[in-house]
N, C-alpha and C positions, 0 to 999 in steps of 0.2 A: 372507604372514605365516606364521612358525613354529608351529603349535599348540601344539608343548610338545616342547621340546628333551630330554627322555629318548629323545624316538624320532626324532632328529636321528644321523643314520650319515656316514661321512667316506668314500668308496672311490676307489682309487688303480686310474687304469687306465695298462696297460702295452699301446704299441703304439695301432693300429687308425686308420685312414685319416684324413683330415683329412674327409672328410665322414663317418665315423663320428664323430666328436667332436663334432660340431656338433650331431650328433642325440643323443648324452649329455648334453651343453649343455645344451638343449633339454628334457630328459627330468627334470635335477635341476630345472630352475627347473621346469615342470612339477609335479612331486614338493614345492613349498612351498605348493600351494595344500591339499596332504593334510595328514591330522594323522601320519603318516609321512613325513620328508625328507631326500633323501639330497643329497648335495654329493660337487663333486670332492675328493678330499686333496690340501691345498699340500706334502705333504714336511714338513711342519714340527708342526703343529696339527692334531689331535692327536700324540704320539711316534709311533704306527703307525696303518695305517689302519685301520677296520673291517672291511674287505674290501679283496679285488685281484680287478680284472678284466682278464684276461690273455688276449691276441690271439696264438692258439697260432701263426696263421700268418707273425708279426712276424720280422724277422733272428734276433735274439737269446730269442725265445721258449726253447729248450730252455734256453741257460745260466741265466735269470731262473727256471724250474722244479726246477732243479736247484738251487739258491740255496733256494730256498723249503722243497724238500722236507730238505736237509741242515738249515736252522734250524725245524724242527718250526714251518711257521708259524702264531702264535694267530688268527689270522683268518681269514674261509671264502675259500673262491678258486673265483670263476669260472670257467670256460674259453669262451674263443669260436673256436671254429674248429679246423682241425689234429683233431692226437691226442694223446688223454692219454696219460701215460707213465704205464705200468703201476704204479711206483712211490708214486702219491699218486692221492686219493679227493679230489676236487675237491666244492665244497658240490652246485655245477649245470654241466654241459656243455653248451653251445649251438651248432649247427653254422648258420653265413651258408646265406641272408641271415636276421639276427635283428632282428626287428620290436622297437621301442618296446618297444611293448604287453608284450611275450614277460619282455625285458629287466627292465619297472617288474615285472614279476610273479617274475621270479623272484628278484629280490632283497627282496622284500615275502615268499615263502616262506623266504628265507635268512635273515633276520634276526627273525621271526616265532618262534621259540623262544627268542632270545636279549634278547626283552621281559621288561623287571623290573616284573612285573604283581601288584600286590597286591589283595586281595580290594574288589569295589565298584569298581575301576579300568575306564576304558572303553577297551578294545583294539581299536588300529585293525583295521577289517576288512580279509579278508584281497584283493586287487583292489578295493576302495575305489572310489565312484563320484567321478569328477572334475569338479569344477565346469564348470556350462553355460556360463559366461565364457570357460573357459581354451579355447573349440572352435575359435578359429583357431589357437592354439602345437598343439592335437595334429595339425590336418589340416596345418600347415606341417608337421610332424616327418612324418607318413603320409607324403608329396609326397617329401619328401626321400630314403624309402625306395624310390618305385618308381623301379624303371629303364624308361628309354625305351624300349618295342617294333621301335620302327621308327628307321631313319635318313631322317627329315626333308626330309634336304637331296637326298635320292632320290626320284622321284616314282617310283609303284609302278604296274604295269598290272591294270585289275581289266575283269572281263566286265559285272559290273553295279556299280550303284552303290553304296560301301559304307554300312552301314548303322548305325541306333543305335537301340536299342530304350528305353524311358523306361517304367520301374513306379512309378506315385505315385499320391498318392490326391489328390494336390494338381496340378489342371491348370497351376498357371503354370510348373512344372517345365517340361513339355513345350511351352510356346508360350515359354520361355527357349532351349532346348536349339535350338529350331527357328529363332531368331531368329540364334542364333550360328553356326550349322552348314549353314545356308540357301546362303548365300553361296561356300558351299565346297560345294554340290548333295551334300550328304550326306541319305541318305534317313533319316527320324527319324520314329517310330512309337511310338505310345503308349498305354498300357491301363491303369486303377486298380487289376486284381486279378492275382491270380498264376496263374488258370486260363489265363485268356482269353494270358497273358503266355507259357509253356507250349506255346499252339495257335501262338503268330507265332514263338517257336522255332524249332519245328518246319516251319513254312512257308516260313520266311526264314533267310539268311546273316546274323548281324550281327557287327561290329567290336565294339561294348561296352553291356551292357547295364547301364545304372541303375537303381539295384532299391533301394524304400523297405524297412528292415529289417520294419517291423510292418503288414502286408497286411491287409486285411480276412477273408481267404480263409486266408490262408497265411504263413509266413514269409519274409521276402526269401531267408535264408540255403538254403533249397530250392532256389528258380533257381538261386544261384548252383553248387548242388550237382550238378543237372541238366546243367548248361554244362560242368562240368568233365567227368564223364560222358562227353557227348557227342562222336561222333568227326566233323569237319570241316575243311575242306582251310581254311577261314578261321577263324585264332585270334580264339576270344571272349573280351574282358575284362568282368568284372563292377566297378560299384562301388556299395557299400550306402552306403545314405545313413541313418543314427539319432540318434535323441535321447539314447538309451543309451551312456555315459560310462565304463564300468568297463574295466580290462583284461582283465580276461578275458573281458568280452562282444567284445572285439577278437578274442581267441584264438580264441572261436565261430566267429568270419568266417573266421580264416583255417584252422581246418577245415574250414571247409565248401569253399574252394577259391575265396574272394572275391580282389581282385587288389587293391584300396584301399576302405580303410573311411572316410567323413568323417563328422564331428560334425555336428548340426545346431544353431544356425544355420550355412548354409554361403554364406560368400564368395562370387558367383556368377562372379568371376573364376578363383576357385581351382579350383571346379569342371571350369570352361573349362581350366585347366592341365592338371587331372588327364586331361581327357577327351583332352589333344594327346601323352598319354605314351603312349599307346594307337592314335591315330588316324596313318595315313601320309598322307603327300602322295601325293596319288592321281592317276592321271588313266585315263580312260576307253581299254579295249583297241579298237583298229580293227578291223572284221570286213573279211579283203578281199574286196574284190569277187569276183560269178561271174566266169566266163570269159562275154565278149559283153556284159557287164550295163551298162545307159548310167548 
């Protein structure tokens, strides 16, 4: 449902992948659970859009820039990707890959001056927390964003067994994770705090560590910041698991150098997805034998 159609925006995007679309898609229906909502522009309804989101990298990107900047155009212009032409001052510039999160935020700053707010009026905040219902649309949109690590259909040679580290303060996390990854002799390790989580870092190789954002000790966004940090011959992927809904608390994460963030409640399937966009088909390296050795 619409809150209140004064803060109802139309934007027109030009170009961007058929799976970029799907996560704009995504992103507007998203955007109706807010009292801020934005929708695709049909061409038609309204005469122009509110906005253009324009995929610098598309075929025809310069001539569509050029077009824009010759008719002075009344509306702010995104840019995604590419380079801007020195010629026009774009509202925001985003260079790929651009998250969701990044996306709803920065058109929540674009259109945040161009509210006709009267005194006593209540103005949407500015990253708005998003309803605890909508946690499966954001983590399908997160999902949609990550790219697969590994190719799958290659089984990889590893010396020991790779590994998965689990920070929650809630054990069925870690007796899920182990239930799922058991079968695939994936080593899976588990601690409530973020000290003790810090000490198996350090001691251990892991594939991806799952880190609850709000530790008793510490904040998850810390490991993940550690991880990033740190230099090892086996890439570590983090993913934070919160109850915190806003996009900018998304933007937090991916400062801090997190790989996917999910909503909570989470899917326990989806999870399993996230965790195979990270995880290789593996198999165990041969040590050869000495010479003589029976």
């Amino acid at each position: 449902m619409i809150a209140n159609t004064e803060y109802l925006f139309h934007v027109e995007l030009f170009g961007f992948t058929e799976r970029e679309r799907m996560v704009f898609s995504s992103m507007f229906k998203l955007s109706e659970m807010r009292s801020r909502t934005y929708r695709e522009w049909d061409g038609t309804t309204p005469p122009h859009p509110d906005c253009v989101m324009l995929d610098m990298d598309a075929q025809n990107a310069r001539t569509r820039t050029d077009q824009e900047i010759a008719l002075h155009a009344p509306y702010p212009i995104i840019l995604i990707g590419g380079n801007c032409p020195k010629e026009m001052t774009p509202a925001a510039h985003l260079q790929r890959p651009v998250r969701w999160a990044e996306l709803l935020l920065t058109l929540d700053n674009t259109f945040r001056s161009r509210l006709r707010v009267q005194p006593g009026d209540s103005v949407p905040a500015q990253g708005e927390a998003l309803p605890a219902e909508t946690s499966g649309l954001q983590n399908e949109m997160e999902l949609h964003q990550v790219e697969q690590w590994y190719d799958r259909k290659q089984p990889m040679n590893f010396k020991t067994d790779p590994a998965v580290l689990v920070v929650d303060p809630d054990e069925r996390m870690e007796n899920y994770i182990k239930a799922k990854l058991g079968n695939q002799h994936y080593q899976v390790d588990y601690t409530n705090n973020g000290e003790q989580a810090l000490d198996l870092i350090e001691l251990n190789r892991y594939n991806v560590v799952i880190v609850e954002a709000e530790l008793s000790d510490m904040e998850g966004y810390e490991i993940c910041k550690h991880l990033k940090k740190r230099q090892d011959r086996r890439r570590t992927a983090s993913i934070v698991l919160t109850t915190r809904t806003s996009p900018l608390e998304r933007m937090r994460a991916r400062m801090a150098g997190c790989d996917a963030f999910l909503s909570k409640p989470i899917d326990p399937e989806k999870l399993l997805y996230a965790l195979e966009k990270f995880l290789p088909d593996w198999r165990k390296e041969e040590v050869p034998a000495k010479a003589g050795a029976v």
